[in-house]
C-alpha positions in Angstrom: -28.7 12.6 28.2 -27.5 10.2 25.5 -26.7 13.4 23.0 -23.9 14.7 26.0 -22.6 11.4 26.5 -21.7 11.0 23.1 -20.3 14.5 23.3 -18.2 13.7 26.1 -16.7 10.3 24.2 -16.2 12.4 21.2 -14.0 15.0 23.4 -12.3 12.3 25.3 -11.2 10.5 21.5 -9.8 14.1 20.6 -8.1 14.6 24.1 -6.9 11.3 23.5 -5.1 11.6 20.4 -3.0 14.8 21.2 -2.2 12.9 24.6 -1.1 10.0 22.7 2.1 12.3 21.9 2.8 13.8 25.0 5.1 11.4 26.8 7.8 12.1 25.0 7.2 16.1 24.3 10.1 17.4 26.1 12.4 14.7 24.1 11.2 15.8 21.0 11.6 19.4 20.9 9.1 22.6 19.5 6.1 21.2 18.7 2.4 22.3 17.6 -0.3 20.3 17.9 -4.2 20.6 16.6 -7.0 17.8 16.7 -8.1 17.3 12.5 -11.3 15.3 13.4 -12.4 13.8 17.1 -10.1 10.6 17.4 -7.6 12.3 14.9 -4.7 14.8 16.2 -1.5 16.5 14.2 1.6 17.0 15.3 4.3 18.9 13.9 7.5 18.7 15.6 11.0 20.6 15.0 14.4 19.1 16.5 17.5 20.9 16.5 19.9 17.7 16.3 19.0 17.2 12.6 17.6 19.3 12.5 14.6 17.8 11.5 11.0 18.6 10.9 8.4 15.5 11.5 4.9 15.7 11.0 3.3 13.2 12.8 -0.8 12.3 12.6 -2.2 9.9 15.2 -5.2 8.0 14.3 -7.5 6.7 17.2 -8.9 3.5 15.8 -11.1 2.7 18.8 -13.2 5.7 17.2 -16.5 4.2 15.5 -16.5 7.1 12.5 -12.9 6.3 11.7 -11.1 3.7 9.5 -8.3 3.1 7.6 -7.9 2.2 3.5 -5.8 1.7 0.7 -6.0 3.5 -2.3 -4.6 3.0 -5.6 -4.0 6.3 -7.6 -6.3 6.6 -10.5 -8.1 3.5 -9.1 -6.2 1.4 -11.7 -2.9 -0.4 -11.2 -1.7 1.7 -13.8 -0.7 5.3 -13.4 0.6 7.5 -10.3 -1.4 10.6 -8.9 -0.8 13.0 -6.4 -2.0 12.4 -2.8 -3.8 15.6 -2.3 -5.2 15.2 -5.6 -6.6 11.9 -4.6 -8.0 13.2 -1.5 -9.7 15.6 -3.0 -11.3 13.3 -6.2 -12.6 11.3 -2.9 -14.0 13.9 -1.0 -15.5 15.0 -4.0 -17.3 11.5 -4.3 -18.2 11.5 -0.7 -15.8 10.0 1.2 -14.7 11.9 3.8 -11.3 11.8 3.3 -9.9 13.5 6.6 -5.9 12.6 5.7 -3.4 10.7 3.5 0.3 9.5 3.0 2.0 8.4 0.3 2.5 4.1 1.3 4.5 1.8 -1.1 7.3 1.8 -3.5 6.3 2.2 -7.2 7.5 2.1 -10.9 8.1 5.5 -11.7 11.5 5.0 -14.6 8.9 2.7 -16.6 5.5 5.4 -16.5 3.6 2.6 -15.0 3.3 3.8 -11.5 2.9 -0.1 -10.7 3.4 -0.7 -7.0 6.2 -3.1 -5.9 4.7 -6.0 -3.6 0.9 -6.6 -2.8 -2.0 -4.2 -2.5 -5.2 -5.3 -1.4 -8.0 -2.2 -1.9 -11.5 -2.5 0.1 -11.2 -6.4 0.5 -10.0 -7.1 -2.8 -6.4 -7.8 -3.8 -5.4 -5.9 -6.3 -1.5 -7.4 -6.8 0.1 -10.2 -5.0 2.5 -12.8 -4.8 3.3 -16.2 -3.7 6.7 -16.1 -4.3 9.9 -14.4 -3.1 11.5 -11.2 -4.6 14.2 -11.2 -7.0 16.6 -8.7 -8.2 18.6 -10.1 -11.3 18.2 -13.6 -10.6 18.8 -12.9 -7.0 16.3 -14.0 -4.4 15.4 -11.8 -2.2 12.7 -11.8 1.0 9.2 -10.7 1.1 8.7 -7.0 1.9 6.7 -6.3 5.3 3.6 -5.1 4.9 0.9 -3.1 6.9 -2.5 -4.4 7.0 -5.9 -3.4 8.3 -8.1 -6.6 9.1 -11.6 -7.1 8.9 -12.2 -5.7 12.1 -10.0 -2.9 11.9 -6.8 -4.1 13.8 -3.4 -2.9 12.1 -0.9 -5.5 11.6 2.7 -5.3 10.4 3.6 -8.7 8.9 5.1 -10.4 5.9 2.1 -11.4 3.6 2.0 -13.8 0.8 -0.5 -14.9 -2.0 -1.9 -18.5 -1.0 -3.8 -19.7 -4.1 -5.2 -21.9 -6.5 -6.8 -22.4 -9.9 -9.3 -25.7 -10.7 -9.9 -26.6 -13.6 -11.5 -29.5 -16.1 -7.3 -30.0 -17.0 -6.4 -30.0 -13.2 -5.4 -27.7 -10.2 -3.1 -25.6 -10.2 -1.1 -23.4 -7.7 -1.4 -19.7 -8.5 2.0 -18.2 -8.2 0.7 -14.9 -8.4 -1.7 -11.8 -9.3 -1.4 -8.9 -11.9 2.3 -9.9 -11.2 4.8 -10.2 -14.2 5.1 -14.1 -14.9 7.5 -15.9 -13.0 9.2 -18.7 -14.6 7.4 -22.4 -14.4 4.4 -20.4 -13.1 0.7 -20.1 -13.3 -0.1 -16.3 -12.6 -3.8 -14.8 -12.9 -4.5 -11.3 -14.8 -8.0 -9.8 -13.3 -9.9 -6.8 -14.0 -7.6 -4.7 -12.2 -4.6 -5.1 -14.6 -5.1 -3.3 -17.9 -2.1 -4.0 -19.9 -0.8 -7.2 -21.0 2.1 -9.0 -19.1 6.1 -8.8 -20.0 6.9 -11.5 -20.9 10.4 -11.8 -21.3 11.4 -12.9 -25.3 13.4 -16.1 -23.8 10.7 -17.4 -21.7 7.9 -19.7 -23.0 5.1 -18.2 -22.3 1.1 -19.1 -23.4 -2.1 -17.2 -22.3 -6.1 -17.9 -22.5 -8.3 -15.1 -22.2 -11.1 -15.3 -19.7 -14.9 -14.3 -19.0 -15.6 -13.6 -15.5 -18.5 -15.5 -14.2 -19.2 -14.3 -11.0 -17.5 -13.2 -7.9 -17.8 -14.5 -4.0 -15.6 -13.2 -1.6 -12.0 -14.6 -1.9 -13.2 -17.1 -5.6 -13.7 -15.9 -8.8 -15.2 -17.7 -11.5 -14.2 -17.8 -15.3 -14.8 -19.7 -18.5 -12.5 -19.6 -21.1 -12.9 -17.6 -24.0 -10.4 -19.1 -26.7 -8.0 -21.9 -26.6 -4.2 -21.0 -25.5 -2.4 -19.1 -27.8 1.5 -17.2 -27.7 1.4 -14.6 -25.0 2.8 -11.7 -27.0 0.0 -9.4 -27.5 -2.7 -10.5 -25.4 -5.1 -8.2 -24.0 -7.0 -8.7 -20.9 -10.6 -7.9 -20.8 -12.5 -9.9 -17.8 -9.6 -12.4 -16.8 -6.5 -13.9 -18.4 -4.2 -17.0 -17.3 -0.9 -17.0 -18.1 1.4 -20.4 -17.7 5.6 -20.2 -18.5 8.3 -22.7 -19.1 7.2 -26.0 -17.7 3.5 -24.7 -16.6 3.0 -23.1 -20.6 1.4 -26.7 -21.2 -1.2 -27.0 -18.5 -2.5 -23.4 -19.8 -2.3 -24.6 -23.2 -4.6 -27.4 -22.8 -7.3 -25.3 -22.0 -10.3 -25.4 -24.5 -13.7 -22.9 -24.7 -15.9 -23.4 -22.3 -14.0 -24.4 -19.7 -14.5 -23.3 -16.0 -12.0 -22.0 -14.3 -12.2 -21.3 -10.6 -9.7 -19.1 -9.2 -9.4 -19.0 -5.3 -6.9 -16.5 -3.9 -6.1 -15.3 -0.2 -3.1 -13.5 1.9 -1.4 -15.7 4.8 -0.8 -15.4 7.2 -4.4 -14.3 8.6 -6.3 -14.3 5.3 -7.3 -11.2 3.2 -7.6 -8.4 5.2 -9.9 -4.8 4.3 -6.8 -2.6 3.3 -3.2 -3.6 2.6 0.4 -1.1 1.2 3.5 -3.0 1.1 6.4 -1.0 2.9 10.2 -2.0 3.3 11.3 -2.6 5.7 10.1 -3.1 9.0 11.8 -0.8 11.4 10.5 -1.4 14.8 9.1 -4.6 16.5 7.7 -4.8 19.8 9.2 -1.9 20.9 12.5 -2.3 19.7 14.5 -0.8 16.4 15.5 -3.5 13.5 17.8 -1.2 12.4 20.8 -2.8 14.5 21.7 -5.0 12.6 21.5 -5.5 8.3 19.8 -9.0 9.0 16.3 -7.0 9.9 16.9 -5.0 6.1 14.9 -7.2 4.4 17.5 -6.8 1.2 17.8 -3.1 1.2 21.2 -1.7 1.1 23.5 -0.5 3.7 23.7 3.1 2.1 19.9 3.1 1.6 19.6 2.6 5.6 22.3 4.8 6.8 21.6 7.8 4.2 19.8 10.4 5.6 16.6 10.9 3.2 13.1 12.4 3.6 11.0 9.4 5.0 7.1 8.0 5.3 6.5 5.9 8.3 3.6 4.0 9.4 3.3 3.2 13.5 0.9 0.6 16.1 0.8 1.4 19.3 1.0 -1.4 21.9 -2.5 -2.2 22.4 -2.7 -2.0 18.4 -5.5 1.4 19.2 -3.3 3.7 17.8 -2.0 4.3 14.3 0.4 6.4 13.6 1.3 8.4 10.0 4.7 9.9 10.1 6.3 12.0 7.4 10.0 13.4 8.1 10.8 16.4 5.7 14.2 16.0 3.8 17.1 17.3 1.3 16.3 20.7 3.0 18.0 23.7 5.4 15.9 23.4 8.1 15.4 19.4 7.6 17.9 16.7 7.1 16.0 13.5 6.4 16.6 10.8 8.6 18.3 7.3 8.6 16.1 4.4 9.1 17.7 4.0 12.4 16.9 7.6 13.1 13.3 6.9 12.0 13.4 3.8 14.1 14.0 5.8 17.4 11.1 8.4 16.2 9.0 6.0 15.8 9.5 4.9 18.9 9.7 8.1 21.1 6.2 8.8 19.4 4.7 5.9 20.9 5.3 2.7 18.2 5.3 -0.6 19.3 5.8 -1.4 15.3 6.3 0.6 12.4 7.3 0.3 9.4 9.3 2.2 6.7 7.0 3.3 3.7 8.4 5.4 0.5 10.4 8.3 0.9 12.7 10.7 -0.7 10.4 12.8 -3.4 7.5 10.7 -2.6 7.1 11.4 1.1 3.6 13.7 1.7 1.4 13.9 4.3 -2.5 15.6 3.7 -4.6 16.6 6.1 -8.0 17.9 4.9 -6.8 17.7 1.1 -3.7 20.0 1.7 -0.4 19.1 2.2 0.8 19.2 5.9 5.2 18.1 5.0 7.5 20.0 3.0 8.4 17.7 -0.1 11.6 17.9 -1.3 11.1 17.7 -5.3 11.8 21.0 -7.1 8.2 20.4 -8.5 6.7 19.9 -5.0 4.2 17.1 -4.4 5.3 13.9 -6.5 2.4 11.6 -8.3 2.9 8.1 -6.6 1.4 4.7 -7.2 -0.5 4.2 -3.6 -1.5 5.4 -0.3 -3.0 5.3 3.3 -6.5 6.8 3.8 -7.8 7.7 7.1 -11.8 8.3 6.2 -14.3 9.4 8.2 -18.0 8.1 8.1 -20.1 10.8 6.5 -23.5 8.8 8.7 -24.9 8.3 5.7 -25.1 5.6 2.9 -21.4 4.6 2.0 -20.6 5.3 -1.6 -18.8 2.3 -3.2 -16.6 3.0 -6.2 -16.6 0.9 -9.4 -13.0 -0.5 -8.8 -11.0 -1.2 -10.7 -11.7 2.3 -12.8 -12.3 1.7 -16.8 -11.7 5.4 -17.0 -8.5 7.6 -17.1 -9.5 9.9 -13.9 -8.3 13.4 -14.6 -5.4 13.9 -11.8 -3.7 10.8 -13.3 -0.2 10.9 -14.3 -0.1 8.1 -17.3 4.3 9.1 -18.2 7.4 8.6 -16.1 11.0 9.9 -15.8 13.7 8.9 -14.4 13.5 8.8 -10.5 16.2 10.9 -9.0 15.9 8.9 -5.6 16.8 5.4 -7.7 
């Protein structure tokens, strides 16, 4: 008896993902639809009016195999990799990687692949800041960004680093993570960066290298390695501190020995399991942003109104229901879509909130390690610096990766060029 109800439940999550889309079928135009996993349905979908050609995957979250991560490619903050090639490194591991899009906006002119804005990876942040944006001097707001909490709830929100470092000379507030140093700051270099921080030549910078101690949740703890020194050429090992301008002094009084506690969270909420950064929001309880250039969050008029391919990520209303949305572009038989176009998808496929992820050559969708969209670089699928995982559990032990990854994985793209979409 318990073996059929469980098949029944795991029929009814299936029924209910393909249903999730069918609301708004005859708005939407030709569609196909086929169910990926029970609790996980694709949809393809082709509109004349673009025309366009969306592939949208819904994602039952009330389903006890499923969840939702964050990824960084080559498992480093350094380097870009393809999505299907980082599905399929993770299967290979034993994951159960049942799909993936591309999520944040990256470095790709530099070769870093470095995201822009905060990741947080398997409970751990991986990049953040307590500050806002700038672009040449000019401040700008924080990006939105889609998080998965501890208990597996989506939220769309605008998350910053809250932080602080004690230590035998004082406490200080920690400005940011694996950030480049803002000026008059304290920011903290972890594990997960591997390259020392730009400093720019005008800017007073010193550094003191760090020995990881231990590790407890949200607080790590260091003692210092050498005293302070110049920042140029530093290399990070377990930890680094870096102070600038007015804060260089505070670092700089650091001796051996000393312990350093560093404490770091996301507000509002605290750290949640998974976190991309997007930009920008594009739907809010049940209404499009797009209406007015307020709700941009600093992007451009011609980057909202420009039809390009797009990534999207959705809630439903109850927040049950996630929704992974690639929009083929720069092609005969799709357009690419404004965000305000993308807005009103989103919506018509059931959003309550959604948000814009990276698009143009980066947008992919993968189901079941192949990709699902059309990308519109001659090359195909681009290498990116992050995405969305929907996993599956296997029933068996978890694996647990060694993160951040000491070694160059095989799929990793290490050089850039210039980006055709900036």
């Amino acid at each position: 008896m318990k073996l059929l109800d469980r098949r029944f439940r795991l029929i009814a999550f299936a029924l209910g993902a393909v249903a999730f889309f069918s609301h708004e079928a005859a708005a939407q135009g030709d569609s196909s639809a086929r169910v990926v996993a029970p609790g996980v349905a694709l949809r393809t979908i082709a509109r004349a009016e673009g025309p366009w050609v969306i592939h949208a995957l819904s994602v039952d979250l009330r389903h006890p195999a499923l969840a939702v991560r964050a990824a960084r490619a080559c498992d480093r903050l350094t380097g870009r990799e393809r999505p299907s090639a980082m599905s399929k490194r993770l299967n290979a591991s034993g994951e159960a990687v049942l799909a993936a899009i591309n999520a944040g906006f990256f470095d790709l002119e530099g070769g870093s692949g470095a995201t822009v804005g905060n990741v947080v990876v398997d409970g751990e942040i991986a990049q953040a800041s307590g500050a806002m944006e700038s672009t040449a001097g000019r401040p700008r707001p924080t990006r939105s960004q889609l998080a998965i909490e501890a208990n597996g709830r989506p939220v769309i929100a605008r998350f910053r680093l809250t932080g602080s470092l004690r230590t035998p000379r004082g406490r200080w507030t920690l400005a940011a993570l694996n950030e480049p140093p803002a000026a008059d700051a304290v920011t903290l270099y972890t594990e997960w960066s591997q390259r020392p921080p730009r400093v720019p030549a005008s800017m007073r910078a010193v550094s003191v290298p760090l020995a990881l101690q231990s590790r407890s949740g949200d607080t790590l703890r260091y003692r210092v390695l050498t005293d302070g020194r110049d920042t140029a050429g530093a290399s990070i090992e377990r930890g680094l501190v870096v102070g600038t301008g007015s804060a260089a002094a505070k670092v700089a009084a650091l001796r051996v020995g000393d312990r350093v506690t560093a404490v770091a969270t996301l507000t509002p909420d605290g750290t949640p399991r998974a976190l991309v950064t997007g930009w920008p929001a594009i739907v809010r309880d049940g209404r499009s942003l797009m209406e007015t250039l307020d709700s941009l969050e600093g992007a451009s008029k011609a980057f909202a109104t420009t039809r390009h391919p797009r990534s999207a990520v959705g809630i439903s209303r109850g927040g049950d229901t996630l929704l992974l949305v690639a929009v083929d572009g720069r092609q005969a038989s799709s357009v690419g879509m404004s965000l305000a176009e993308l807005a009103h998808t989103m919506i018509g496929l059931g959003a309550w909130n959604a948000l814009n992820l990276d698009g143009g050559g980066s947008t992919v969708l993968v189901v079941s390690d192949s990709v699902v969209s059309s990308p519109s670089d001659p090359t195909g699928e681009r290498a990116v610096g992050d995405v969305l995982l929907v996993t599956r559990s296997t029933g068996a032990t978890e694996m647990t990766r060694a993160l951040p990854a000491r070694a160059i994985v095989p799929s990793c793209v290490l050089s850039g060029a210039r980006d055709p979409d900036r």
